[in-house]
N, C-alpha and C positions, 0 to 999 in steps of 0.2 A: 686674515684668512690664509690658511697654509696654502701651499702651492701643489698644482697638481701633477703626480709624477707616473708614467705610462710608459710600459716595455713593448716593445716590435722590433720587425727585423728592419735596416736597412732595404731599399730598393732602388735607392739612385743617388751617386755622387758625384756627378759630372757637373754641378757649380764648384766653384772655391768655396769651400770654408761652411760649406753647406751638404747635408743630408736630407734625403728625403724616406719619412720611418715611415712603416704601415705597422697602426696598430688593429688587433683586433681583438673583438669583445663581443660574448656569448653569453645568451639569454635566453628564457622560457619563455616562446613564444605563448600570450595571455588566453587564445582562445583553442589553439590546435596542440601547445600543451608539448610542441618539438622546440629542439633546442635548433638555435638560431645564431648563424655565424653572421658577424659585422664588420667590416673593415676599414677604416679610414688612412687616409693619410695626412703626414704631419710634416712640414720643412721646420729642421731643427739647425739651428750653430754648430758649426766641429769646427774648434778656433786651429787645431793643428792638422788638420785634412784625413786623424787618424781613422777613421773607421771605414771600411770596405761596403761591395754590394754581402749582403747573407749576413753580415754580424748581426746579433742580438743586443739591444742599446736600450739602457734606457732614458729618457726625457723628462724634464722640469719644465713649468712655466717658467716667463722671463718677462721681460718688459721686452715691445716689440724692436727688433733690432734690423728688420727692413720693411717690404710692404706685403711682404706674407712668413714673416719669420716671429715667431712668438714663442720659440722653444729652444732650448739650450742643452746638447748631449748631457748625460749627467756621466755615465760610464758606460762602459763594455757589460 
C-alpha cells in the first residue's frame, strides 16, 4: 500500500527534531452544496531541526517513531 504524502504549513517547532504541520483539506459540503475548509494537525520528524514556523513542507507516512509521531518531513 503506498504511503500517504500531504503538504501544510508548519505551526510549531519548539520540540527537537520535531514539527508540528497543519494540513488542510477542502470539500463540497454533501447537503448545503458550500465549500468547506478542514484543518488538521500532524507532528512530523525533521532529523536536522531545518524547517521554521510558515514554511510550506511536505509529509510521508512512516512507521511510528515516538507516541504521537507517525510522519517524517519529506521537503520544503
Amino acid at each position: 500500500m503506498p504511503k500517504r504524502i500531504l503538504q501544510g504549513t508548519v505551526t510549531s517547532d519548539a520540540n527537537e527534531q520535531t514539527v508540528t504541520v497543519s494540513v488542510e483539506r477542502r470539500f463540497k459540503h454533501p447537503l448545503l452544496q458550500k465549500t468547506v475548509r478542514k484543518s488538521k494537525k500532524y507532528r512530523a520528524h525533521d532529523e536536522k531541526n531545518a524547517f521554521k514556523v510558515g514554511d510550506t513542507v511536505r509529509i510521508i507516512e512512516c512507521a511510528p517513531k515516538s507516541k504521537t509521531k507517525r510522519w517524517e518531513v519529506l521537503e520544503a
